[in-house]
SELO-237512 format. One record per residue (C-alpha): residue number from 0; residue in three letters; x, y, z. Coordinates in nm, 2 decimals, padded with zeros to 4 digits. Each point is the difference from the previous one (the first is absolute). Layout:
BEGIN
<atom NUM,"ALA",<X,Y,Z>>;
...
// end
This chain:
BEGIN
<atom 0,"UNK",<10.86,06.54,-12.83>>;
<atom 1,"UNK",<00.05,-00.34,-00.17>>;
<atom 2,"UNK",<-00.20,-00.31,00.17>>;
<atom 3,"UNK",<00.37,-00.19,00.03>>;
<atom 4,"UNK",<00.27,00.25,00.11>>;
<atom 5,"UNK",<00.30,-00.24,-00.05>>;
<atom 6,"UNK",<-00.16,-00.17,-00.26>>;
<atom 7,"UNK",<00.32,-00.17,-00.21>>;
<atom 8,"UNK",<00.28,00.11,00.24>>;
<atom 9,"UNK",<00.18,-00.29,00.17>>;
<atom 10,"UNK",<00.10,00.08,00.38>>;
<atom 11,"UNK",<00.28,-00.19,00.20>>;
<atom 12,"UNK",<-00.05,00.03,00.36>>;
<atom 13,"UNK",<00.21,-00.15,00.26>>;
<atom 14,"UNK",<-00.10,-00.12,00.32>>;
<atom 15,"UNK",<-00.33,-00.12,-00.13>>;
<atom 16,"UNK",<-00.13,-00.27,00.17>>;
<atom 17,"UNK",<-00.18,00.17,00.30>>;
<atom 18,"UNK",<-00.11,00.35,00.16>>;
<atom 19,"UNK",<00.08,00.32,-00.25>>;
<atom 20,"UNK",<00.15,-00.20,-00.25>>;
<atom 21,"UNK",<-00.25,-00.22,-00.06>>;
<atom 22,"UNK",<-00.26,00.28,-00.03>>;
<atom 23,"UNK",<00.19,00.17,-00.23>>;
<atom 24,"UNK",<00.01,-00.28,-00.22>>;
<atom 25,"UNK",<-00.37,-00.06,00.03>>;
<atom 26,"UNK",<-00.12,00.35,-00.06>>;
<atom 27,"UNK",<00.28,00.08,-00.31>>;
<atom 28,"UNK",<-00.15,-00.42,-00.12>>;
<atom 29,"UNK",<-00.36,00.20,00.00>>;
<atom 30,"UNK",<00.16,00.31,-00.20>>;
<atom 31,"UNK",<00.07,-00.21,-00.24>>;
<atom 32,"UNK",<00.37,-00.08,00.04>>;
<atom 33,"UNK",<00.19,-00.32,-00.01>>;
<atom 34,"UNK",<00.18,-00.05,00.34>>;
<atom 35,"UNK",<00.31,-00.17,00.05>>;
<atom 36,"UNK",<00.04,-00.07,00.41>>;
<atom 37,"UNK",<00.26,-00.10,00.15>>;
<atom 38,"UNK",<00.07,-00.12,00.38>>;
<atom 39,"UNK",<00.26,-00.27,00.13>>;
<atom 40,"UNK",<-00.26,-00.25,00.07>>;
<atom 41,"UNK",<-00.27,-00.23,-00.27>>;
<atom 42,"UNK",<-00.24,-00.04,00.25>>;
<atom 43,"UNK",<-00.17,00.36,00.10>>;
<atom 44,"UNK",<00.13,00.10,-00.36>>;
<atom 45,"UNK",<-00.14,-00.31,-00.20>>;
<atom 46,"UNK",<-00.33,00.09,00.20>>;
<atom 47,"UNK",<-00.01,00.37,-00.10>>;
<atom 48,"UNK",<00.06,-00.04,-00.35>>;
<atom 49,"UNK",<-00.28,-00.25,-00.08>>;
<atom 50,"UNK",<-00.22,00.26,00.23>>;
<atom 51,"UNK",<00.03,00.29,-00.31>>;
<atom 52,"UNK",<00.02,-00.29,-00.22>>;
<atom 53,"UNK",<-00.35,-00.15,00.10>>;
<atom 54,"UNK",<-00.17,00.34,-00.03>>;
<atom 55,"UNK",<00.19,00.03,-00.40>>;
<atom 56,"UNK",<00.27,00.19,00.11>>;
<atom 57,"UNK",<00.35,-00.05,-00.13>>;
<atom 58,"UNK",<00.24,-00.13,00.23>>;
<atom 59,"UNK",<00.31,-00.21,00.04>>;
<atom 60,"UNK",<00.23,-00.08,00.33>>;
<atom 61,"UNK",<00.38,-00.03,-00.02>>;
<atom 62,"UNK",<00.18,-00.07,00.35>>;
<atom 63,"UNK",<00.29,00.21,00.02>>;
<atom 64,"UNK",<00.19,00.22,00.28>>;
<atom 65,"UNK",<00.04,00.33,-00.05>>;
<atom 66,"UNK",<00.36,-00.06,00.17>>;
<atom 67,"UNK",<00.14,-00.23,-00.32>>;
<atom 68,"UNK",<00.13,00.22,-00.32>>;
<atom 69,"UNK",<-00.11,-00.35,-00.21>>;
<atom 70,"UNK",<-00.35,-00.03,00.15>>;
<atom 71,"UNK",<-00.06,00.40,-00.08>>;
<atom 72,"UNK",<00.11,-00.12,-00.33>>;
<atom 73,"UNK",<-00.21,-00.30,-00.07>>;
<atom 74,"UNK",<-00.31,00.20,00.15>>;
<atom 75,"UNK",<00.05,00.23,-00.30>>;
<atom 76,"UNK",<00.07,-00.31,-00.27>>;
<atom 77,"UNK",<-00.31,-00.17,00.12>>;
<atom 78,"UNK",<-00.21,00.31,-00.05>>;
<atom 79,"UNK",<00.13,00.08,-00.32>>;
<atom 80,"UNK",<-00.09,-00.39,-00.11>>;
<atom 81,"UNK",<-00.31,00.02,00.13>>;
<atom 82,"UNK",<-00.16,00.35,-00.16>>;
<atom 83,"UNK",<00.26,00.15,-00.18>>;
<atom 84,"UNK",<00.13,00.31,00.17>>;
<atom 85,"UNK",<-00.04,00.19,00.36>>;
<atom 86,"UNK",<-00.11,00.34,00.04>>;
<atom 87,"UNK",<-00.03,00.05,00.41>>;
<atom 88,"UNK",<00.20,-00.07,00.22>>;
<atom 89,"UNK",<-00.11,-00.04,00.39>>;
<atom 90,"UNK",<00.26,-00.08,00.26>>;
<atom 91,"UNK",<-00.24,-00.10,00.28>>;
<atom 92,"UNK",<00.25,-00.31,00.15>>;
<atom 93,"UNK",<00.13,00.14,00.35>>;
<atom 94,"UNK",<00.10,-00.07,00.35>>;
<atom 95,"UNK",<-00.15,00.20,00.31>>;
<atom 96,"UNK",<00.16,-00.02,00.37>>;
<atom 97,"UNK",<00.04,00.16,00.31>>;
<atom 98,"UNK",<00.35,-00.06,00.08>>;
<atom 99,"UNK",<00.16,00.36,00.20>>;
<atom 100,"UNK",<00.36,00.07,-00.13>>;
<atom 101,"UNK",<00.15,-00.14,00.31>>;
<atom 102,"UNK",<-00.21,-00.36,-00.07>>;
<atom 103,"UNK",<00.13,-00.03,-00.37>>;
<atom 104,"UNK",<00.27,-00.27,-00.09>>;
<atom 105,"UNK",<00.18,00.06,-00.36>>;
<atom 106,"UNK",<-00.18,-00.27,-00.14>>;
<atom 107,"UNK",<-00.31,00.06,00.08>>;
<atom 108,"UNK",<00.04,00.34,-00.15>>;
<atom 109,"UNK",<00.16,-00.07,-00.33>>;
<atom 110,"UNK",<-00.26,-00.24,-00.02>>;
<atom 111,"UNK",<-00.30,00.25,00.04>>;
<atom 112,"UNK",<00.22,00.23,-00.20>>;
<atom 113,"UNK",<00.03,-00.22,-00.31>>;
<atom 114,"UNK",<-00.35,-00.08,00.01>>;
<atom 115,"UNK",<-00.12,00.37,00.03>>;
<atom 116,"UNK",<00.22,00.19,-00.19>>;
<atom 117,"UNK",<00.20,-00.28,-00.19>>;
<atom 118,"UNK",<-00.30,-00.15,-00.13>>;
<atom 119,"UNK",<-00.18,00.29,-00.19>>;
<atom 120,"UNK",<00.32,00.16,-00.14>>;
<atom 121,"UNK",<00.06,-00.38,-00.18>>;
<atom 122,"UNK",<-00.35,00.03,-00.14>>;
<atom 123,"UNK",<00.03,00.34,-00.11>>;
<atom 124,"UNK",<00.35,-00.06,-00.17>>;
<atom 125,"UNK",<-00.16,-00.32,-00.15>>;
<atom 126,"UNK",<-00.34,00.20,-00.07>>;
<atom 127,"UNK",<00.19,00.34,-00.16>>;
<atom 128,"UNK",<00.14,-00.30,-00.31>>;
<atom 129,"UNK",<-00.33,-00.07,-00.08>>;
<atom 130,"UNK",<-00.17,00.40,00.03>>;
<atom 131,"UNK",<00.29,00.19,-00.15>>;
<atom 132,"UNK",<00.01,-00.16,-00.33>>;
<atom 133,"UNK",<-00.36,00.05,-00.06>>;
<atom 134,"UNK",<00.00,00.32,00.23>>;
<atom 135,"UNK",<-00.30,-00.09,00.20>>;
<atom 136,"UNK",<-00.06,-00.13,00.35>>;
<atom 137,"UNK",<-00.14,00.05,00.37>>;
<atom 138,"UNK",<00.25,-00.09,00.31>>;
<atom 139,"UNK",<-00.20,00.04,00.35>>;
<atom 140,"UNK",<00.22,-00.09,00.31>>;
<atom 141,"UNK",<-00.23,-00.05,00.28>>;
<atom 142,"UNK",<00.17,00.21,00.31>>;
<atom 143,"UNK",<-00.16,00.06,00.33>>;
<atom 144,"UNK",<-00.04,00.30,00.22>>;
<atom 145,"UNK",<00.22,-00.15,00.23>>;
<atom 146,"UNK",<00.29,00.14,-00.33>>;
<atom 147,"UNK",<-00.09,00.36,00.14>>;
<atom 148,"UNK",<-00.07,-00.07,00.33>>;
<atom 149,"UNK",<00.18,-00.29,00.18>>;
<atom 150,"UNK",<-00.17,-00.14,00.23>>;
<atom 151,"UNK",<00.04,-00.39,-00.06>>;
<atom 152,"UNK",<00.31,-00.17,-00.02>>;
<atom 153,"UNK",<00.32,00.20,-00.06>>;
<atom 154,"UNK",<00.11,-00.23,-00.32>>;
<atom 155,"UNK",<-00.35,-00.02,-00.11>>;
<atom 156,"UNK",<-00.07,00.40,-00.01>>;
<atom 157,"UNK",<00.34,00.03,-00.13>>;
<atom 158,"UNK",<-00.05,-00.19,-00.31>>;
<atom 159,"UNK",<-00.36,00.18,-00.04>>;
<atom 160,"UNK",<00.18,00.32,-00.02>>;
<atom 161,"UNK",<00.27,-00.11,-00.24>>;
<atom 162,"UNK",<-00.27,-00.15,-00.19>>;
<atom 163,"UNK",<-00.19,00.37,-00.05>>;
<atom 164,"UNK",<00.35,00.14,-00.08>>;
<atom 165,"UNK",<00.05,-00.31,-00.26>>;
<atom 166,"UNK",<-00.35,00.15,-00.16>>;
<atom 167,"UNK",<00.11,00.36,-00.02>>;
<atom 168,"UNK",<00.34,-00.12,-00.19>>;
<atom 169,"UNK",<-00.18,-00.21,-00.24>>;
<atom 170,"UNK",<-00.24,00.23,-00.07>>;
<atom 171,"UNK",<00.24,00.26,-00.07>>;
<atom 172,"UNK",<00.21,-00.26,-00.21>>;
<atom 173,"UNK",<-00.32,-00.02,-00.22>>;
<atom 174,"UNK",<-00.11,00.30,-00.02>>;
<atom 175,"UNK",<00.06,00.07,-00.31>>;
<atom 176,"UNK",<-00.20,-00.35,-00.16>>;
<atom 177,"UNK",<-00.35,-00.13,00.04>>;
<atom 178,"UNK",<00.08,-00.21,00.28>>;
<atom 179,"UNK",<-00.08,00.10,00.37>>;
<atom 180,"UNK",<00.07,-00.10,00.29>>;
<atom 181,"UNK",<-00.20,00.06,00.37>>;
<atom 182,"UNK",<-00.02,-00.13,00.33>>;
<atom 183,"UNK",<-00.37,-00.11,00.23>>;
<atom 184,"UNK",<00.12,00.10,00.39>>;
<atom 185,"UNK",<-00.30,-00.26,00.15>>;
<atom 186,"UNK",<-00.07,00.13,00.41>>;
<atom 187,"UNK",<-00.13,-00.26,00.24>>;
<atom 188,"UNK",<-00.19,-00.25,-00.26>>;
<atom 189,"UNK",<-00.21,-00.29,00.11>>;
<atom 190,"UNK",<00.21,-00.32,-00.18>>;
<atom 191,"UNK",<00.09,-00.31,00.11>>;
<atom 192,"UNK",<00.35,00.13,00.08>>;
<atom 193,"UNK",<-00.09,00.34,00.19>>;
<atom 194,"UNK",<00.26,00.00,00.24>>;
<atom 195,"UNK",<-00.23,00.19,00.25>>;
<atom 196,"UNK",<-00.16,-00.16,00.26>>;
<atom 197,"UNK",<-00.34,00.15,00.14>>;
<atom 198,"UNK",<-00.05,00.13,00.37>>;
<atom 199,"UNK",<-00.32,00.14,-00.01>>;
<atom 200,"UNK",<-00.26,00.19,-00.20>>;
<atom 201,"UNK",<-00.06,00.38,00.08>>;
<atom 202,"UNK",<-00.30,00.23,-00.07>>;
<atom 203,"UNK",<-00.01,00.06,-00.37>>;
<atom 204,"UNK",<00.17,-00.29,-00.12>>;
<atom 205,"UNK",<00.30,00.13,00.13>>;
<atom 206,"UNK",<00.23,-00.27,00.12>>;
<atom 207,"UNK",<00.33,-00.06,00.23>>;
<atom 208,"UNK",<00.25,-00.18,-00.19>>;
<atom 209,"UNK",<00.32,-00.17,00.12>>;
<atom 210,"UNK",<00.33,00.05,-00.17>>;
<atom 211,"UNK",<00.34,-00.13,00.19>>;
<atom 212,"UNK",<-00.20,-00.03,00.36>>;
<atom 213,"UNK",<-00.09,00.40,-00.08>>;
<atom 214,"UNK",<-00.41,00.10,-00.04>>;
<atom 215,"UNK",<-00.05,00.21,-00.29>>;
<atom 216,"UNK",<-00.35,00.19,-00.03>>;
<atom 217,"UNK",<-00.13,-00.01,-00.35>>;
<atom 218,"UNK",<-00.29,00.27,-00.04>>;
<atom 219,"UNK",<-00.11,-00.20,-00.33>>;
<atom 220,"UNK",<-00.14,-00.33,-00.03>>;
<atom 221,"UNK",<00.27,-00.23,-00.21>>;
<atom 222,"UNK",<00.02,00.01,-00.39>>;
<atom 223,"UNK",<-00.10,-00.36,-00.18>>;
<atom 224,"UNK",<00.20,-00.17,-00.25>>;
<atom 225,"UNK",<-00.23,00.13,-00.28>>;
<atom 226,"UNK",<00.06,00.34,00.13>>;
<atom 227,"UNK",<00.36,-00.06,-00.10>>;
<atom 228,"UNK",<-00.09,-00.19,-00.37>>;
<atom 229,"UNK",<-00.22,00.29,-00.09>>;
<atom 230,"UNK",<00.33,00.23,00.04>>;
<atom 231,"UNK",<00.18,-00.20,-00.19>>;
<atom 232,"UNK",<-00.25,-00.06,-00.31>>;
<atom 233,"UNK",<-00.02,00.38,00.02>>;
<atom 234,"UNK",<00.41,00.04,00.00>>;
<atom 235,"UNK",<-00.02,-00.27,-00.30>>;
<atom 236,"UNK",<-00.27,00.11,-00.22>>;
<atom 237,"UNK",<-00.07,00.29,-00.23>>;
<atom 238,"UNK",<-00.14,00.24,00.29>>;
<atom 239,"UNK",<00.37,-00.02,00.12>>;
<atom 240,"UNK",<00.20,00.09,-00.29>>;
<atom 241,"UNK",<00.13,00.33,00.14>>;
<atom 242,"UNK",<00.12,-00.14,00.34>>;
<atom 243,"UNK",<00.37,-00.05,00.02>>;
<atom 244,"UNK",<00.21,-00.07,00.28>>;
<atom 245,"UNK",<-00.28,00.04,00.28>>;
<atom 246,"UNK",<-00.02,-00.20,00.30>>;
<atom 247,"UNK",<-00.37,-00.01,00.06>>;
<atom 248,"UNK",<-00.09,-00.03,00.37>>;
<atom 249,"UNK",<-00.34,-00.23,00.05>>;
<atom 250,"UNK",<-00.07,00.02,00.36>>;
<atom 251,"UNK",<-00.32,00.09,00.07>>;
<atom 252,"UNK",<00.10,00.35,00.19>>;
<atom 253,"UNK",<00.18,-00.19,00.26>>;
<atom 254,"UNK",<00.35,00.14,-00.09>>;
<atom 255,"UNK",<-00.08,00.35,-00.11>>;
// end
């Protein structure tokens, strides 16, 4: 197995300045890849990147929303400036709530819809002009159990299901080329922006969580963000070459 796994590969990832995102771009920044991170803010963002940059990792920030067709656009120019090409793709950026059906206004949920759903289909069509020509290239949408069992908010596990169904049908679109494209389901993960809050410990590590004023028992302690980054270097590297079209569930056995 080679010391540097993405050593040479340059990695977009979206939603980059904090929790999962910014683990993915650390641990892909010690394989060896150049990361491109994006957020909609300099501050967390400008922080990260000189993070992987002070340890000689490869990095560069560019502020954009996932939302805006010219930002998805730029993000792409800026890479391609920078080092020359992209060869992963990880659409990270995304909104969680708890909103029931009966609690969700229209905008609200186009909002959370374009975000979710709008968001990595632009950097996949923006992504695919860059792979196809040179047929080669790693998409990874980063889903959530909640796409096969909908427990959180009714527009947020709606867009997580249309985003596993968005994998399939790219997948299948290129299956006949050297480009694939998966999907990392993350369970309960401990980031700055888990959306569960904690009511209590139980024996084992097992814990009651609360989701929409319901208690959920979760037989497994919670996943950490690196839990999720080592899926997704797995997903991107060699040792995932025959995976296509896979939505791989990283919970910790507490949706089983």
């Amino acid at each position: 197995m080679e010391k540097q796994m993405l050593e040479g590969k340059v990695a977009i990832i979206t939603g980059a300045s904090y929790g999962m995102g910014q683990t993915m771009a650390e641990l892909f920044a010690e394989e060896g890849a150049s990361v491109v991170l994006t957020a909609r803010g300099y501050d967390k963002l400008d922080a990260v990147v000189e993070g992987i940059r002070a340890k000689g990792g490869k990095a560069i920030g560019v502020v954009a929303d996932v939302c805006s067709v010219e930002d998805t656009q730029r993000v792409f120019k800026e890479t391609i400036k920078e080092f020359g090409d992209v060869d992963i793709l990880i659409n990270n950026a995304g909104i969680g709530e708890q909103k029931m059906i009966d609690e969700t206004e229209d905008e609200w949920m186009l909002h959370v819809m374009n975000t979710n759903l709008g968001g990595p289909m632009r950097y996949i069509r923006e992504a695919l002009k860059i792979f196809m020509p040179k047929n080669d290239g790693v998409i990874i949408n980063i889903s959530s159990v909640n796409g096969t069992r909908p427990f959180c908010g009714a527009t947020y596990t709606s867009t997580k299901g249309a985003l596993n169904t968005l994998t399939k049908n790219v997948a299948m679109r290129l299956v006949n080329t050297n480009i694939r494209c998966n999907a990392v389901a993350p369970g309960a993960t401990i980031t700055p922006a888990h959306l569960a809050n904690k009511a209590g410990e139980q024996p084992g590590g097992a814990k009651m969580l609360e989701y929409s004023g319901h208690y959920v028992y979760f037989p497994c302690p919670e996943c950490e963000a690196i839990d999720q980054a080592y899926a997704c270097l797995y997903l991107a590297s060699k040792m995932g070459r025959a995976v296509r079209g896979q939505v791989l569930q990283v919970c910790n056995g507490a949706f089983l």
